[in-house]
C-alpha positions in Angstrom: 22.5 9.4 6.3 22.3 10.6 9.9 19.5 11.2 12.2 18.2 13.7 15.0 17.9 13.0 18.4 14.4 13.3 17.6 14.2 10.9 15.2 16.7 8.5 17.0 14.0 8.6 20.0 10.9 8.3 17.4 12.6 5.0 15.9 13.7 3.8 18.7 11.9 0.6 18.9 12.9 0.0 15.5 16.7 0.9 15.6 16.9 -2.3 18.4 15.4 -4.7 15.9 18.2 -6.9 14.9 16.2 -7.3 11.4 16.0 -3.4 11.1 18.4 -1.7 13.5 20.2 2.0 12.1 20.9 0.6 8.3 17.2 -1.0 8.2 15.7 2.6 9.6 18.4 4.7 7.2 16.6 2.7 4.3 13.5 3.5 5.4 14.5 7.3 5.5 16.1 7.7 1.7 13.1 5.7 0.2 9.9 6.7 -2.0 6.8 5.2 -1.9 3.7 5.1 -4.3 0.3 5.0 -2.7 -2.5 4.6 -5.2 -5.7 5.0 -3.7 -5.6 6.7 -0.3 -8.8 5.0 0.9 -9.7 1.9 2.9 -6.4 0.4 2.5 -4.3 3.4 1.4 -5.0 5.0 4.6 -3.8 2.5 6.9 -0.7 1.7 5.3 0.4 5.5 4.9 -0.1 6.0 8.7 2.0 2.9 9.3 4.8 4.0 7.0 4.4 7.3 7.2 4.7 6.4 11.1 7.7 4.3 10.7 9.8 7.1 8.8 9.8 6.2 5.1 10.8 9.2 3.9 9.2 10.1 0.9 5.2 9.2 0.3 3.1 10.4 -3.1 0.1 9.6 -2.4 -2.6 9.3 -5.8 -6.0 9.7 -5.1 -8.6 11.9 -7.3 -11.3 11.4 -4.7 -12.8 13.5 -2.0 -13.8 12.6 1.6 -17.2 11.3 1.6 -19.2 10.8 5.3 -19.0 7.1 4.1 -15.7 6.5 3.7 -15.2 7.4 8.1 -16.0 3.7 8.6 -13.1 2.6 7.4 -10.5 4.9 6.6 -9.3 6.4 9.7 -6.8 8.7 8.5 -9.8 11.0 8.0 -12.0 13.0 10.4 -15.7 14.5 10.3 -14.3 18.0 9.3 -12.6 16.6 6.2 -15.6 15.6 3.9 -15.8 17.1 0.5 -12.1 17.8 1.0 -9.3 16.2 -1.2 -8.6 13.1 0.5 -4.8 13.7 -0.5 -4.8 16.8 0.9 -6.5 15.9 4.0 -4.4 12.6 4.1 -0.7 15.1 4.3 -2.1 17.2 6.5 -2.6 13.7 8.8 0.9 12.2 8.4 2.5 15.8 8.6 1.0 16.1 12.1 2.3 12.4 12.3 5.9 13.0 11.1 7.2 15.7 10.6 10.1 14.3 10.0 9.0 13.0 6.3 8.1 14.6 2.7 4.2 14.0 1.4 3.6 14.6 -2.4 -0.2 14.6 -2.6 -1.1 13.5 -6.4 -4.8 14.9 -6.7 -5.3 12.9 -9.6 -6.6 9.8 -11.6 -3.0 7.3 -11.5 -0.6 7.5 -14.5 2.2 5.2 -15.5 4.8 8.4 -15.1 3.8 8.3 -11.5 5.9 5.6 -10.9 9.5 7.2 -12.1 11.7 7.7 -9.0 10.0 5.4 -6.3 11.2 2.0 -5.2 8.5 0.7 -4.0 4.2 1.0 -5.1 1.4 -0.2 -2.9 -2.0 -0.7 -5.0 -5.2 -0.1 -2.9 -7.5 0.8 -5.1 -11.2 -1.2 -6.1 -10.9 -0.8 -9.7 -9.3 -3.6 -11.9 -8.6 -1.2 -15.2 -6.7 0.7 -11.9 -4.5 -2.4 -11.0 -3.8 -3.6 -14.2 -2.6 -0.1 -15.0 -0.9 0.0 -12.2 0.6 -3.2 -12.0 2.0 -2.9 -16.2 3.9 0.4 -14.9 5.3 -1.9 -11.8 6.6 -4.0 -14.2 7.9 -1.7 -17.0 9.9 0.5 -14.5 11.1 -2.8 -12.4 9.6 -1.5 -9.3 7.9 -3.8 -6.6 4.2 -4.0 -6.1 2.1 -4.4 -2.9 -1.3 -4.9 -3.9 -3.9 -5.4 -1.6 -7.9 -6.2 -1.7 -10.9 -6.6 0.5 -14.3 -6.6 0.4 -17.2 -8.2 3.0 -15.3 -10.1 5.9 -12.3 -11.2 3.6 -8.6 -9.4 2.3 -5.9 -10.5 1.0 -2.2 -8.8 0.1 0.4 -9.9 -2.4 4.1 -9.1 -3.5 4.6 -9.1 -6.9 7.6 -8.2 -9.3 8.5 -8.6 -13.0 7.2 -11.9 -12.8 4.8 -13.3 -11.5 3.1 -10.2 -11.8 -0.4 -9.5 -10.4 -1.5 -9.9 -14.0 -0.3 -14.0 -13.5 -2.9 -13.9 -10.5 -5.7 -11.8 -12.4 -5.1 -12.5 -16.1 -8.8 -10.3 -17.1 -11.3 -8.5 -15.2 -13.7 -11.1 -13.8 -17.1 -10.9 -15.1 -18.5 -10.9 -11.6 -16.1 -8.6 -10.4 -17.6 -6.8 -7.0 -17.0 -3.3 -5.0 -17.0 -2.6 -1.5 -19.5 0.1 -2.4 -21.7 -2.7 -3.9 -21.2 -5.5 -1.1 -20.0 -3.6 1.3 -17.0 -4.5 4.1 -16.6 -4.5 7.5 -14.4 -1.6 8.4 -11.7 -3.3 10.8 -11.1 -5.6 8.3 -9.7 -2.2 6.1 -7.0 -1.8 8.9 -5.7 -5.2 9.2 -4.9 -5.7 5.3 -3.6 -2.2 5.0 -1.7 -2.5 7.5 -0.4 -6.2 6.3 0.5 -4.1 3.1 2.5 -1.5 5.0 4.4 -4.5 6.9 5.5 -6.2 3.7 7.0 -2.9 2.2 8.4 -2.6 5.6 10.3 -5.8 4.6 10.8 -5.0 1.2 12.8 -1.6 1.9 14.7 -3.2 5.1 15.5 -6.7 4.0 13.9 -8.6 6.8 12.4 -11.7 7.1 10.4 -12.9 4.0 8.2 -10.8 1.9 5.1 -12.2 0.1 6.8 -12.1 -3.2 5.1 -13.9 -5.1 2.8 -15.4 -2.2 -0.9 -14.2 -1.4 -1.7 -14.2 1.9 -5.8 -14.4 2.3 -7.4 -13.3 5.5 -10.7 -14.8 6.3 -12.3 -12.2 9.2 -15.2 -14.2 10.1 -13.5 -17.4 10.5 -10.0 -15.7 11.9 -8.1 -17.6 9.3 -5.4 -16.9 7.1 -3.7 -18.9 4.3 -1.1 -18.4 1.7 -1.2 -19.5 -1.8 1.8 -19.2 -4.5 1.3 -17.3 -7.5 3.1 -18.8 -10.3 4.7 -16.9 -13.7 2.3 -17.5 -16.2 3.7 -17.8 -19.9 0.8 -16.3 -21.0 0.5 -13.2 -18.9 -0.7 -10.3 -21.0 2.2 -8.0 -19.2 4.8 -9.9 -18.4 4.7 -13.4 -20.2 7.1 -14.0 -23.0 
């Protein structure tokens, strides 16, 4: 797989990384990538990947652009509310790249979604979403970056056939919380999604060491991070057994 002069100048700065260098950014250009929920963390990491010339992006999002959601997810502009944030969102990383192909998915997510890509990042705020999600990840043998915030904290994970994110969140807590009900600062939105973007980075390149596995939680009011391993649970409802 060759590239343009154009995009030899555009990747520059990655094509003189020893971890990425022409077969790292050539890996980056033939792969597809799943973004389920192009809002608060969805919209980061697509600019970032989208920026760093993965070369195929669906992005799955039934929602519109609501004057709320300009806190936080920066993809979007004034002049895009009531749009189709998927619509509105390839528009963005079109002007971005044009070197790239955007599938906009204006739609709730479905397990078929997921045939054909090698990679899925999980941003959404609803657990019957990620569980979904994450049984389709495990089904099709495709890697998952999931990624979650809410108030000051975040936190991002890697997760395969097992553990699966399922071993980490085995039910829907009974207390579980939306940034719509507690709300969250909006930096915070850029920093994980952009921590989910870096670990597919990895994933598709083959550098350094991916969170597989690993969840890496971000405190934002104390500036602290920590990482915890995730272990296969027997028992897990999707992949135990």
């Amino acid at each position: 797989m060759s590239f343009s002069d154009a995009e030899i100048e555009r990747y520059a700065r990655h094509l003189v990384l020893r971890e990425v260098g022409g077969p790292g950014q050539q890996r980056l250009k033939a792969a597809r990538v799943l973004i389920v929920g192009a809002g608060g963390l969805g919209a980061p990491a697509a600019l970032y990947l989208a920026a760093a010339g993965v070369g195929a992006l669906t992005l799955c999002d039934p929602d519109t652009v609501d004057a709320s959601n300009l806190q936080r997810q920066v993809i979007y502009a004034g002049a895009d509310v009531g749009r189709a944030k998927v619509e509105a969102a390839a528009a963005r990383l079109i002007a971005l790249n044009p070197h790239i192909r955007i599938e906009p998915a204006n739609r709730a997510f479905h397990p078929g979604l997921v045939n054909d890509h090698d990679l899925v990042l999980d941003g959404t705020d609803d657990f019957g979403v990620r569980f979904a999600v994450n049984a389709a990840c495990v089904a099709a043998g495709v890697p998952l970056v999931s990624g979650a915030i809410g108030r000051w904290t975040g936190q991002v994970g890697v997760f395969g056939r097992a553990p699966c994110y399922r071993c980490l969140v085995p039910e829907i807590p009974p207390d579980a919380e939306t940034c719509v009900a507690v709300g969250v600062v909006g930096a915070l939105a850029g920093v994980v999604g952009s921590m989910m973007a870096l670990e597919a980075i990895k994933l598709i390149t083959g550098a350094g060491e991916p969170l597989q596995g690993r969840l890496l939680i971000y405190d934002g009011l104390a500036g602290e991070t920590r990482t915890v391993r995730v272990a296969a649970d027997p028992e897990c409802p999707t992949c135990g057994g």
